[in-house]
PyMOL Python script that loads the backbone (N, CA, C, O; Angstrom):
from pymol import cmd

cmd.read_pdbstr("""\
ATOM      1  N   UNK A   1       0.836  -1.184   0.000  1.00  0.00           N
ATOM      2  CA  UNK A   1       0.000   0.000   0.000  1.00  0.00           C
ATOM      3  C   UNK A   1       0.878   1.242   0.000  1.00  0.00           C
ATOM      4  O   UNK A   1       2.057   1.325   0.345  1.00  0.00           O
ATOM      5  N   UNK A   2      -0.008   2.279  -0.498  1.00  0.00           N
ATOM      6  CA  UNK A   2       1.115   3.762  -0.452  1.00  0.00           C
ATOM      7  C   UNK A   2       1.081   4.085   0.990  1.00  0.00           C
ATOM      8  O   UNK A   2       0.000   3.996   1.571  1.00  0.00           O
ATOM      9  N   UNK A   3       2.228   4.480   1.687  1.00  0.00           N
ATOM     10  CA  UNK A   3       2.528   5.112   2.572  1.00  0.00           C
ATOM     11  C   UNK A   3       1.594   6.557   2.858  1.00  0.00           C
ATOM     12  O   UNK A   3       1.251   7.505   2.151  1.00  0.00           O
ATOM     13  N   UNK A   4       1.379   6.142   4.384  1.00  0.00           N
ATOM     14  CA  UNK A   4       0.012   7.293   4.794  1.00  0.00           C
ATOM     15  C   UNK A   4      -1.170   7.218   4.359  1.00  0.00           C
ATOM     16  O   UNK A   4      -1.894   8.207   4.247  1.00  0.00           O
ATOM     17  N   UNK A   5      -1.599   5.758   3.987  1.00  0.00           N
ATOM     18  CA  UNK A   5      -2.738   5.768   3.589  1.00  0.00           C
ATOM     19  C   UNK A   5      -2.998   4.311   3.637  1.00  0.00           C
ATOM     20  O   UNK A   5      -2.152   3.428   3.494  1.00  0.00           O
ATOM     21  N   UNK A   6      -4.529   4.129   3.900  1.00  0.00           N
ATOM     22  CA  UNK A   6      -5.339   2.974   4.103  1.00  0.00           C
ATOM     23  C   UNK A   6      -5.989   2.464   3.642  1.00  0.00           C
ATOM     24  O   UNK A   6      -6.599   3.144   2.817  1.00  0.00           O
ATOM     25  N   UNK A   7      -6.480   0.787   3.729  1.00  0.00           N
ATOM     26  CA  UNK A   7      -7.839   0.408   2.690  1.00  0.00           C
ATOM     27  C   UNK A   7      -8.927   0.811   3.522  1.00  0.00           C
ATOM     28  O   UNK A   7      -9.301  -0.101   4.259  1.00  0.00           O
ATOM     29  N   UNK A   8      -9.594   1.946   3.651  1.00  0.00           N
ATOM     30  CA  UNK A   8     -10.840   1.412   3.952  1.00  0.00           C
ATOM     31  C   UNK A   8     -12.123   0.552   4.254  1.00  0.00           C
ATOM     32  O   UNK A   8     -12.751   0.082   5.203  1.00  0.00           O
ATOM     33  N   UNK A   9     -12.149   0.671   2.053  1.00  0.00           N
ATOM     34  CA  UNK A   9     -13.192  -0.351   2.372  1.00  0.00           C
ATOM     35  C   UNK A   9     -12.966  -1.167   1.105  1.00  0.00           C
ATOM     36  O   UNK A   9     -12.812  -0.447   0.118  1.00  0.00           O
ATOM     37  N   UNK A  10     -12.915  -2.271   0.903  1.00  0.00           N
ATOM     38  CA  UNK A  10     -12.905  -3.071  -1.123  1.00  0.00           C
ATOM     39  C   UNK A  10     -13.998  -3.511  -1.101  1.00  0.00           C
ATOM     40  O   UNK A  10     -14.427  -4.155  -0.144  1.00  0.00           O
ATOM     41  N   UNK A  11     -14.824  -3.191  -2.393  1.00  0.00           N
ATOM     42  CA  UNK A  11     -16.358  -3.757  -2.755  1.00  0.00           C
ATOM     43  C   UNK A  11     -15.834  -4.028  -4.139  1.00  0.00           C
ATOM     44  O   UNK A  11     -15.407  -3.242  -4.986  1.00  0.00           O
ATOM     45  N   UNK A  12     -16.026  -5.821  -4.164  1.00  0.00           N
ATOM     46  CA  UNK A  12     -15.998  -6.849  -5.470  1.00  0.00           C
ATOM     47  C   UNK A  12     -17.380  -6.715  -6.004  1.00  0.00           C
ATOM     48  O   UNK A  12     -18.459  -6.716  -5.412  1.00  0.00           O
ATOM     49  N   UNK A  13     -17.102  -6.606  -7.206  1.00  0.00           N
ATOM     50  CA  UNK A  13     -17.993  -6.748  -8.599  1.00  0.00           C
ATOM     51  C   UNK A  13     -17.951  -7.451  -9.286  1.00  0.00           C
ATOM     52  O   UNK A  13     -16.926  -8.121  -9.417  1.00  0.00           O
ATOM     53  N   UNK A  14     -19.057  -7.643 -10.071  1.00  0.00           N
ATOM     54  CA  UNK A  14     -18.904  -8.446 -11.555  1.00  0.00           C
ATOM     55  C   UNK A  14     -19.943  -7.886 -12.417  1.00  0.00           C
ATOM     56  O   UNK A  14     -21.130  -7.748 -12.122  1.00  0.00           O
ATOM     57  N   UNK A  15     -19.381  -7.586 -13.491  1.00  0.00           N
ATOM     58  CA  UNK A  15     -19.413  -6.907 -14.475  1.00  0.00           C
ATOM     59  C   UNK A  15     -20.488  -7.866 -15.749  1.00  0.00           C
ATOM     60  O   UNK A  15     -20.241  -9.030 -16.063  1.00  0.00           O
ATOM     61  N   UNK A  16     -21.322  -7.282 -16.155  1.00  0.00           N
ATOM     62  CA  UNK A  16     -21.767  -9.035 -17.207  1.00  0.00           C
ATOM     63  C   UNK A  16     -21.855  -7.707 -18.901  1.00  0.00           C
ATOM     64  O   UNK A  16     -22.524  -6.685 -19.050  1.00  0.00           O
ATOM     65  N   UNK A  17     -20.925  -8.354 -19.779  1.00  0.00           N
ATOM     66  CA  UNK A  17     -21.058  -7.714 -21.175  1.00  0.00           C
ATOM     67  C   UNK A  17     -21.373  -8.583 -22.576  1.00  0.00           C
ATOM     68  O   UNK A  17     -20.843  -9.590 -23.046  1.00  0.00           O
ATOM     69  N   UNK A  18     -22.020  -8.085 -22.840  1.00  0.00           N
ATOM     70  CA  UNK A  18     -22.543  -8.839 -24.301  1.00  0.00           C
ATOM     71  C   UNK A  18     -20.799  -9.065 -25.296  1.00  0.00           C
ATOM     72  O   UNK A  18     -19.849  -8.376 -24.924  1.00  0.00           O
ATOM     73  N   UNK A  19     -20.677  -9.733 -26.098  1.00  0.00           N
ATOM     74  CA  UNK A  19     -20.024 -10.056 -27.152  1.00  0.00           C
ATOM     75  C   UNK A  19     -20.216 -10.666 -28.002  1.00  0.00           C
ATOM     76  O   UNK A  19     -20.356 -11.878 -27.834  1.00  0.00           O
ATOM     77  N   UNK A  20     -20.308 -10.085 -29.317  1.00  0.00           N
ATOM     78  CA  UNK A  20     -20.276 -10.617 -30.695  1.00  0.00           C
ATOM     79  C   UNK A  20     -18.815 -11.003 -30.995  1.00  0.00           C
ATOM     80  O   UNK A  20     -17.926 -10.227 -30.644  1.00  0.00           O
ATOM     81  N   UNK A  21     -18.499 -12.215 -31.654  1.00  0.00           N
ATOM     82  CA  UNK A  21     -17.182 -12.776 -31.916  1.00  0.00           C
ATOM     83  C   UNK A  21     -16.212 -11.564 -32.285  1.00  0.00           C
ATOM     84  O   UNK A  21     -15.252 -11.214 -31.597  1.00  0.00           O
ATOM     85  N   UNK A  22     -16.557 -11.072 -33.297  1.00  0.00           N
ATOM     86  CA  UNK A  22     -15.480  -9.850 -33.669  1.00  0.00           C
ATOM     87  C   UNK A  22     -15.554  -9.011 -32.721  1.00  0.00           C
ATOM     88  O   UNK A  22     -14.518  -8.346 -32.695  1.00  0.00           O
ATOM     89  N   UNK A  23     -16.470  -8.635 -31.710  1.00  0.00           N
ATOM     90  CA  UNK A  23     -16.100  -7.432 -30.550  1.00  0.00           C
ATOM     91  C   UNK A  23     -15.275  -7.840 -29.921  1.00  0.00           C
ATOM     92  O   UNK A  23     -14.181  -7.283 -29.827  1.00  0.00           O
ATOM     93  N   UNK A  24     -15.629  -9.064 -29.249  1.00  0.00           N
ATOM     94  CA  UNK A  24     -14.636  -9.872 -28.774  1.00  0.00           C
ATOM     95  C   UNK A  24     -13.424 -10.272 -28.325  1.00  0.00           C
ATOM     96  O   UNK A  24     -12.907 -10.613 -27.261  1.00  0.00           O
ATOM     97  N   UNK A  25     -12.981 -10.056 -30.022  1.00  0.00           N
ATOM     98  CA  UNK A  25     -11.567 -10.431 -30.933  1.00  0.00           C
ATOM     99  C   UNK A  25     -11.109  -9.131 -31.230  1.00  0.00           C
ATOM    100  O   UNK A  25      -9.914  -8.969 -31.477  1.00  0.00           O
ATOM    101  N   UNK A  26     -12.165  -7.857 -31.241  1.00  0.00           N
ATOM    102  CA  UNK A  26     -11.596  -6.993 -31.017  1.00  0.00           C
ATOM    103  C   UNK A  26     -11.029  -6.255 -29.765  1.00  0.00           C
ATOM    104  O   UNK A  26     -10.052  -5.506 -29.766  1.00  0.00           O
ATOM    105  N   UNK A  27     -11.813  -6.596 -28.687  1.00  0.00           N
ATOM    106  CA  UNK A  27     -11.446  -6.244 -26.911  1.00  0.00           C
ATOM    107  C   UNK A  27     -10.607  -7.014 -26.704  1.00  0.00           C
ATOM    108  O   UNK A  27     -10.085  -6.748 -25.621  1.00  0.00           O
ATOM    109  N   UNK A  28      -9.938  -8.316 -27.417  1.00  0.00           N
ATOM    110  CA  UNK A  28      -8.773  -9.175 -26.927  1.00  0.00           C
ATOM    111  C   UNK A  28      -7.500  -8.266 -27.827  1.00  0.00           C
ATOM    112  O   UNK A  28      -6.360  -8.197 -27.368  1.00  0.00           O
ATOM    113  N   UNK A  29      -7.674  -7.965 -28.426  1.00  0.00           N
ATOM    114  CA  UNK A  29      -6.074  -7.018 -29.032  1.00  0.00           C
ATOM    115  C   UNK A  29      -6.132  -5.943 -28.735  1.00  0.00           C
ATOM    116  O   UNK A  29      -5.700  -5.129 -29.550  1.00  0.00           O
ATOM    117  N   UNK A  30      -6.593  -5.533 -27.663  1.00  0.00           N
ATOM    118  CA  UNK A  30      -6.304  -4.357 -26.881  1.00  0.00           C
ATOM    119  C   UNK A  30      -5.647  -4.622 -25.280  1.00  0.00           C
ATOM    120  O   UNK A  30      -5.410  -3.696 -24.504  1.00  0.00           O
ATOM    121  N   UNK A  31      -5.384  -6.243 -24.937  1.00  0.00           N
ATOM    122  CA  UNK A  31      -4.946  -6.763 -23.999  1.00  0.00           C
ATOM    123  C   UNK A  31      -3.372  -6.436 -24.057  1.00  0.00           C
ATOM    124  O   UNK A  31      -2.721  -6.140 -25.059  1.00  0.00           O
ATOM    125  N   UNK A  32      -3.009  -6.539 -22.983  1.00  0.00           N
ATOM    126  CA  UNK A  32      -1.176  -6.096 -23.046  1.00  0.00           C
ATOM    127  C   UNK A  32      -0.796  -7.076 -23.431  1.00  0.00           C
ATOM    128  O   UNK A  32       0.153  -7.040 -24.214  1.00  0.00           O
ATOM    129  N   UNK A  33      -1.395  -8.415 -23.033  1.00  0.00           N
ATOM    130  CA  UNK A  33       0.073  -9.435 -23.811  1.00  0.00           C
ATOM    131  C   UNK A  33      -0.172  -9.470 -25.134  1.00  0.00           C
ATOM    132  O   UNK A  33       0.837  -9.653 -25.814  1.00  0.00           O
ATOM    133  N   UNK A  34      -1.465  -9.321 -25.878  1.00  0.00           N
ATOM    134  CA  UNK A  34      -1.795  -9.443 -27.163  1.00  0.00           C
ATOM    135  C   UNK A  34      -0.757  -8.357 -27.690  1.00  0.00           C
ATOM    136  O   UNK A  34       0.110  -8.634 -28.520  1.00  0.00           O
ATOM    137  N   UNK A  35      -0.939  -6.996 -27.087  1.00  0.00           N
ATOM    138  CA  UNK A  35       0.066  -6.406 -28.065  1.00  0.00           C
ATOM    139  C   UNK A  35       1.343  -6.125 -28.345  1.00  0.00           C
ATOM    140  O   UNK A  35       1.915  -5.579 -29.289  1.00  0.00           O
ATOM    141  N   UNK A  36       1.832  -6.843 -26.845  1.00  0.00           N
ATOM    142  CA  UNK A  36       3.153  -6.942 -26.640  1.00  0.00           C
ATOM    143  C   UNK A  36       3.974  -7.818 -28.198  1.00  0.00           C
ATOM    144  O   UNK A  36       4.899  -7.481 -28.937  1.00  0.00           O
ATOM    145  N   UNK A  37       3.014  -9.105 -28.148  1.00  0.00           N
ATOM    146  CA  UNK A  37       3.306  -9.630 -29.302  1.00  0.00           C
ATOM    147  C   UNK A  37       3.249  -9.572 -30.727  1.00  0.00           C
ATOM    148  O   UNK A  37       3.862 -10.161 -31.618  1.00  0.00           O
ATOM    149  N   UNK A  38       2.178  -8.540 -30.703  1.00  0.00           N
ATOM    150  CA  UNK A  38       1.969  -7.808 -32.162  1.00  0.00           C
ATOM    151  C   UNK A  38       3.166  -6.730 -32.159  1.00  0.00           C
ATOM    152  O   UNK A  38       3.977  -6.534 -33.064  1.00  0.00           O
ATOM    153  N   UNK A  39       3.098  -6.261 -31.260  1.00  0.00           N
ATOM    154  CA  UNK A  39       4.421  -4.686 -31.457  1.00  0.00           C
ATOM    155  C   UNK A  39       5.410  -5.074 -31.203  1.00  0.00           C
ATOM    156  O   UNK A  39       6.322  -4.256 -31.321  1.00  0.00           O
ATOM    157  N   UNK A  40       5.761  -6.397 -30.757  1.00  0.00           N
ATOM    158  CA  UNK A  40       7.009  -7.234 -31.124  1.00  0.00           C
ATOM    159  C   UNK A  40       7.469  -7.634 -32.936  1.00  0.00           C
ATOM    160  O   UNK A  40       8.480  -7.444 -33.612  1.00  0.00           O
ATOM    161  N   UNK A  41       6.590  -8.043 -33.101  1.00  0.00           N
ATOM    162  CA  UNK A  41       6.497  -8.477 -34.926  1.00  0.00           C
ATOM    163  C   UNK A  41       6.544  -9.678 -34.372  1.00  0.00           C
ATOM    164  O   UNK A  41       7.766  -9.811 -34.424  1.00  0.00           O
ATOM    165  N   UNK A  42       6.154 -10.694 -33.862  1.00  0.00           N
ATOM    166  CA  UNK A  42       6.595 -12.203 -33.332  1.00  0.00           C
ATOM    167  C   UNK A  42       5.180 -12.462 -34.060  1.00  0.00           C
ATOM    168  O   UNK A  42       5.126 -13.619 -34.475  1.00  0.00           O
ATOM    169  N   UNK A  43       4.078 -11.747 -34.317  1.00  0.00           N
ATOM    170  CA  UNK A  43       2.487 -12.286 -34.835  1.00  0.00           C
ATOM    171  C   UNK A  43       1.900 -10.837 -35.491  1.00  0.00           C
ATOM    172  O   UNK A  43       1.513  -9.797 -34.958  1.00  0.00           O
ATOM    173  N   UNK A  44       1.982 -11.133 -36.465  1.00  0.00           N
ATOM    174  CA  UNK A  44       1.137 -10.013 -37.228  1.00  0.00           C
ATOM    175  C   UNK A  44      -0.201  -9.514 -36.423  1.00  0.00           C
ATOM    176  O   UNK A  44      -0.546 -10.196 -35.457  1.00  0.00           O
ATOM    177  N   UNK A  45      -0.922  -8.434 -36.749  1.00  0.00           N
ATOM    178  CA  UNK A  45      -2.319  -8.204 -36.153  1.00  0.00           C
ATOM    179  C   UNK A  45      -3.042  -9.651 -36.847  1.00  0.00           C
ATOM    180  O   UNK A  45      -3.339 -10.728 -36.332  1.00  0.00           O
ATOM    181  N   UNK A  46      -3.153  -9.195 -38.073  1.00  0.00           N
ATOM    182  CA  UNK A  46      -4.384 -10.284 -38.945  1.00  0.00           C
ATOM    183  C   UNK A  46      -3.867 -11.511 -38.780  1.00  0.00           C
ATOM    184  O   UNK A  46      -4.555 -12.444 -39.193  1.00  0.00           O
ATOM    185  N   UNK A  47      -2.699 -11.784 -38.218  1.00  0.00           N
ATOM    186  CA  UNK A  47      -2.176 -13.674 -38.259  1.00  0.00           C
ATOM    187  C   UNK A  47      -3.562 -14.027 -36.500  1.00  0.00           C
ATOM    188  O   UNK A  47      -4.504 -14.780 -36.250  1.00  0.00           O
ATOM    189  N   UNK A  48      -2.967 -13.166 -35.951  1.00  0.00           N
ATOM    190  CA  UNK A  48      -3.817 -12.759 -34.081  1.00  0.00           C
ATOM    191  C   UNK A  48      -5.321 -13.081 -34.173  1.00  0.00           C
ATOM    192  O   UNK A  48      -5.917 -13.952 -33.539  1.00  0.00           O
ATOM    193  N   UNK A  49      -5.736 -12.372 -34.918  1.00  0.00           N
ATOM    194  CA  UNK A  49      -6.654 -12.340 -35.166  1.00  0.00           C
ATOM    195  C   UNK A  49      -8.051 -13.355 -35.618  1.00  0.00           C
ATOM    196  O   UNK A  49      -9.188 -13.696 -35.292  1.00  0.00           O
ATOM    197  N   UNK A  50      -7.213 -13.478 -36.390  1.00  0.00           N
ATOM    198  CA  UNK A  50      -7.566 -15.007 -37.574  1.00  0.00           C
ATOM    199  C   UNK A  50      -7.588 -16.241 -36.302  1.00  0.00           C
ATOM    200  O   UNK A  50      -8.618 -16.847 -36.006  1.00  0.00           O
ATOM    201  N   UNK A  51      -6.505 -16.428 -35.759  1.00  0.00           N
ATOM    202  CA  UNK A  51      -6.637 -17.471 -34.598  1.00  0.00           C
ATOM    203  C   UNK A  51      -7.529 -17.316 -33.558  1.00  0.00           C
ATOM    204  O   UNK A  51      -8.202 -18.281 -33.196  1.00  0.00           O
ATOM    205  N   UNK A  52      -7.629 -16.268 -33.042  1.00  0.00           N
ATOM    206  CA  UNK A  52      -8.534 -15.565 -32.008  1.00  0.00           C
ATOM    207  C   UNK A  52      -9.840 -16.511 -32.482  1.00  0.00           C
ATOM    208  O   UNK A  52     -10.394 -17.457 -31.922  1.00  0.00           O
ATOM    209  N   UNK A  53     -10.111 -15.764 -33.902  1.00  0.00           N
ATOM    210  CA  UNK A  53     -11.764 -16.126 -34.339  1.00  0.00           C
ATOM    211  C   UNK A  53     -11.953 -17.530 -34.346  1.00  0.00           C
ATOM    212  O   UNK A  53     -12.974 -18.046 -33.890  1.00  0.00           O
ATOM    213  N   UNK A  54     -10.618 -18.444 -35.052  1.00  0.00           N
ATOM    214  CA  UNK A  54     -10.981 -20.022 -35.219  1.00  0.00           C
ATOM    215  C   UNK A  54     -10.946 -20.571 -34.045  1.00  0.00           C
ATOM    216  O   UNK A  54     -11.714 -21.505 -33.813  1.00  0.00           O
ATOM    217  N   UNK A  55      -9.972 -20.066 -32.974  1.00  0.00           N
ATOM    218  CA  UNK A  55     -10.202 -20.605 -31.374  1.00  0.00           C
ATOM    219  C   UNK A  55     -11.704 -20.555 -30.671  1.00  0.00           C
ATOM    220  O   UNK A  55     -12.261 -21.382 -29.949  1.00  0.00           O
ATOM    221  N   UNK A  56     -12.246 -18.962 -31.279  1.00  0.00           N
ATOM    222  CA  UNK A  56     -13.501 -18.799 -30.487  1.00  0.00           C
ATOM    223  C   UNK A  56     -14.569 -19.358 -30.803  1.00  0.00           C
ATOM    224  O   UNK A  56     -15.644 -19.448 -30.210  1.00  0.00           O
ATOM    225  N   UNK A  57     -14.007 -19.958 -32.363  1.00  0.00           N
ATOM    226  CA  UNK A  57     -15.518 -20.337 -33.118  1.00  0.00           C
ATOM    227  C   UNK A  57     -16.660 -21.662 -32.416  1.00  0.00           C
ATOM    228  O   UNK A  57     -17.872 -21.768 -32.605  1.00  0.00           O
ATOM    229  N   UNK A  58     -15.515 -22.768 -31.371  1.00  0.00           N
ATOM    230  CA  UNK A  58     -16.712 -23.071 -30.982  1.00  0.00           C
ATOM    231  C   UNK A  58     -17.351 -22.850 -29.607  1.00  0.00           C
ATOM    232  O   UNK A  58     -18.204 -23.542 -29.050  1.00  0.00           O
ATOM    233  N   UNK A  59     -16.706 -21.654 -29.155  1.00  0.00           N
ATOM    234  CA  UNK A  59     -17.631 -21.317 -27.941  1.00  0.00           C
ATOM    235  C   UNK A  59     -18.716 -20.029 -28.376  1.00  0.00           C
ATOM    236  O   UNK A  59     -19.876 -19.751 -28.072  1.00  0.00           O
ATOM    237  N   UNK A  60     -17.832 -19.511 -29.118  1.00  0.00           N
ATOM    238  CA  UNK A  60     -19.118 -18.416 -30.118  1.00  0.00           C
ATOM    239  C   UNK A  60     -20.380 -18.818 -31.275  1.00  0.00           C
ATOM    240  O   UNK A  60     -21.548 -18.442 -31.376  1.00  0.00           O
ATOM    241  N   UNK A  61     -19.710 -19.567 -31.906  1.00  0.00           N
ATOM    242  CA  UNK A  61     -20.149 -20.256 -33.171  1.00  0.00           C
ATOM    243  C   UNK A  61     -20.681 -18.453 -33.964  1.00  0.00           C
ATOM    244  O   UNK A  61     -19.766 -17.630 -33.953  1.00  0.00           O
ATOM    245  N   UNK A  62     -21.607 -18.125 -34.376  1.00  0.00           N
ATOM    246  CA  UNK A  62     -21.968 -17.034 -35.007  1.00  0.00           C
ATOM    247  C   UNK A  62     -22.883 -16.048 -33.649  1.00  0.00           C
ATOM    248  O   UNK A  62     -23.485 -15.013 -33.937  1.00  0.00           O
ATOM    249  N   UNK A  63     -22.832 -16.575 -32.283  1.00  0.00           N
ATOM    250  CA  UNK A  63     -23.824 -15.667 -31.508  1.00  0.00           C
ATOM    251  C   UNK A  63     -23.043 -15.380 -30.794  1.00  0.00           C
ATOM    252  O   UNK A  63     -22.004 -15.994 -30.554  1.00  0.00           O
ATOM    253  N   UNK A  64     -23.644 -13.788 -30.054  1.00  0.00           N
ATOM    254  CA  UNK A  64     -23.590 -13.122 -28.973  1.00  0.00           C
ATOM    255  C   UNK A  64     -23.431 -13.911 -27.990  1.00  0.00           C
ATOM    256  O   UNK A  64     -24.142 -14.916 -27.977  1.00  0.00           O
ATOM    257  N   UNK A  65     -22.446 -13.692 -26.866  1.00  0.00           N
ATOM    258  CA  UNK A  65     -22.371 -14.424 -25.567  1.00  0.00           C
ATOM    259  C   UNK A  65     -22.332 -13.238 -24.469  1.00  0.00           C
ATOM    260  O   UNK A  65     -21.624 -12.247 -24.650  1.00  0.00           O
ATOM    261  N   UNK A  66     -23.032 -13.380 -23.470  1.00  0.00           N
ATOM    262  CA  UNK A  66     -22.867 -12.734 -22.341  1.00  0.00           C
ATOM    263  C   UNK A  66     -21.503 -13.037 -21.488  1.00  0.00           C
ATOM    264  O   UNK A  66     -21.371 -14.254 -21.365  1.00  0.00           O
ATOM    265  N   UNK A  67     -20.544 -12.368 -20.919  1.00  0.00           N
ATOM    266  CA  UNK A  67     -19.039 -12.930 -20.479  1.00  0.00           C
ATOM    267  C   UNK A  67     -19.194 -11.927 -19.234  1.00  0.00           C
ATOM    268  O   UNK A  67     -19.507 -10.738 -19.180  1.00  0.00           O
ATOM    269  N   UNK A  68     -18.849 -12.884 -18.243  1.00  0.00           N
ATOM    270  CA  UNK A  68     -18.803 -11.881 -16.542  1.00  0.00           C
ATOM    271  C   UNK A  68     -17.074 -11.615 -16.446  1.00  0.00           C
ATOM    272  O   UNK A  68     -16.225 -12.457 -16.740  1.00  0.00           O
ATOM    273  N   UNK A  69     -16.824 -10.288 -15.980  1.00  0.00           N
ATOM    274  CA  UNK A  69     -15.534  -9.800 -15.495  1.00  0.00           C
ATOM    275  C   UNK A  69     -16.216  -9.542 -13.937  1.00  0.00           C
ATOM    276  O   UNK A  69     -17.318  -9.151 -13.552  1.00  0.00           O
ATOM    277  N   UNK A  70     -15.055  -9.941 -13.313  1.00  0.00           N
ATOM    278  CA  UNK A  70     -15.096 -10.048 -11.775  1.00  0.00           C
ATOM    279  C   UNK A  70     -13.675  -8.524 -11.696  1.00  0.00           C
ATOM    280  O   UNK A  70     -12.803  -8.290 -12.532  1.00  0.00           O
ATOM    281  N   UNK A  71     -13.966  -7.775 -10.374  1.00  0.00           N
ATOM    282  CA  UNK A  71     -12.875  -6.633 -10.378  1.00  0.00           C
ATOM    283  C   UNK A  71     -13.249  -6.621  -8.868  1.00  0.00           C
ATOM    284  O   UNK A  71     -13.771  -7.548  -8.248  1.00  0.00           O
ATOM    285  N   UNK A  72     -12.892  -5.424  -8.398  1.00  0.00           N
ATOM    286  CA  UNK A  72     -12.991  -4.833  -7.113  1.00  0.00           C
ATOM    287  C   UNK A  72     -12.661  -3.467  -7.246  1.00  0.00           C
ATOM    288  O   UNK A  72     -12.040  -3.295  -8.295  1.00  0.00           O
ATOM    289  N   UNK A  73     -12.820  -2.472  -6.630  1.00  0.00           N
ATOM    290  CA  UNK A  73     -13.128  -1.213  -6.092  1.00  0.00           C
ATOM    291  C   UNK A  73     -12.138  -0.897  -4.283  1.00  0.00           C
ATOM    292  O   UNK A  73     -12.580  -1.504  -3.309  1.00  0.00           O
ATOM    293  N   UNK A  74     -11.050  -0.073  -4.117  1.00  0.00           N
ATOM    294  CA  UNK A  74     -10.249  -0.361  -3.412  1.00  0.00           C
ATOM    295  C   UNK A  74     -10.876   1.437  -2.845  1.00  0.00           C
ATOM    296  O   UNK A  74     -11.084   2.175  -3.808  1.00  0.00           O
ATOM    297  N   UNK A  75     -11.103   1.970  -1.680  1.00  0.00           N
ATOM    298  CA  UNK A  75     -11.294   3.402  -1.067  1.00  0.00           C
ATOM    299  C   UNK A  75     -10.368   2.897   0.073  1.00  0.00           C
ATOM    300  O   UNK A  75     -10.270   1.988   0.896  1.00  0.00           O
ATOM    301  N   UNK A  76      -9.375   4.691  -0.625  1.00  0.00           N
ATOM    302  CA  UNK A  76      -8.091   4.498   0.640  1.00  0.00           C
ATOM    303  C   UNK A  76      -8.575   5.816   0.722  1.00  0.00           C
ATOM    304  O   UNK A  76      -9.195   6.571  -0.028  1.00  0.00           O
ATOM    305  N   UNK A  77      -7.909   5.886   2.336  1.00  0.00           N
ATOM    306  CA  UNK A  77      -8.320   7.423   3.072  1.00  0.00           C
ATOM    307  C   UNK A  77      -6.666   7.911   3.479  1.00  0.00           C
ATOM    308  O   UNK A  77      -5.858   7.005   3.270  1.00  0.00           O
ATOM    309  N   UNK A  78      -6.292   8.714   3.818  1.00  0.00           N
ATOM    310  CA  UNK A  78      -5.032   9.103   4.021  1.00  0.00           C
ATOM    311  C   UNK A  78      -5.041   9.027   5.914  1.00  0.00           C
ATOM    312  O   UNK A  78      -5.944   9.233   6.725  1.00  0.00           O
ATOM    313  N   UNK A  79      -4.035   8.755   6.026  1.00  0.00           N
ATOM    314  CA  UNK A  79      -4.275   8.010   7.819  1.00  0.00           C
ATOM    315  C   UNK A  79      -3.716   9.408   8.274  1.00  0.00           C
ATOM    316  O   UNK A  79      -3.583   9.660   9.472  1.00  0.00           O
TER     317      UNK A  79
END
""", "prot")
cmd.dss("prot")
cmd.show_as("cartoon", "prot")
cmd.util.cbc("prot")
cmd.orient("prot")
């Protein structure tokens, strides 16, 4: 924790968002390791991409999926 300051209070969430395969595949190449490896040159965008979709195809197939993100919420007060 930063010095002079406290957790208060942490309130966990979960988040629930729709995705269409390409939103998806598009919110996954905005991930740091995704682009670490694209702005490496080690995987083209469209090589990334292309795999993304054939990996997702059978948990997506052509529909929308609802996907939960879990986070938390951290209130520090200065002691």
């Amino acid at each position: 924790m930063i010095p002079g300051f406290f957790i208060e209070k942490q309130t966990d969430y979960e988040m629930e968002y729709a995705f269409s395969p390409n939103a998806f595949v598009d919110f996954m190449m905005i991930q740091s390791n995704v682009n670490a490896i694209v702005e490496s040159g080690e995987v083209n965008e469209s090589a990334a991409r292309e795999w993304m979709r054939k990996s997702l195809e059978p948990i997506f197939g052509s529909n929308e999926k609802q996907l939960v993100f879990y986070g938390y919420s951290r209130y520090i007060r200065r002691a």
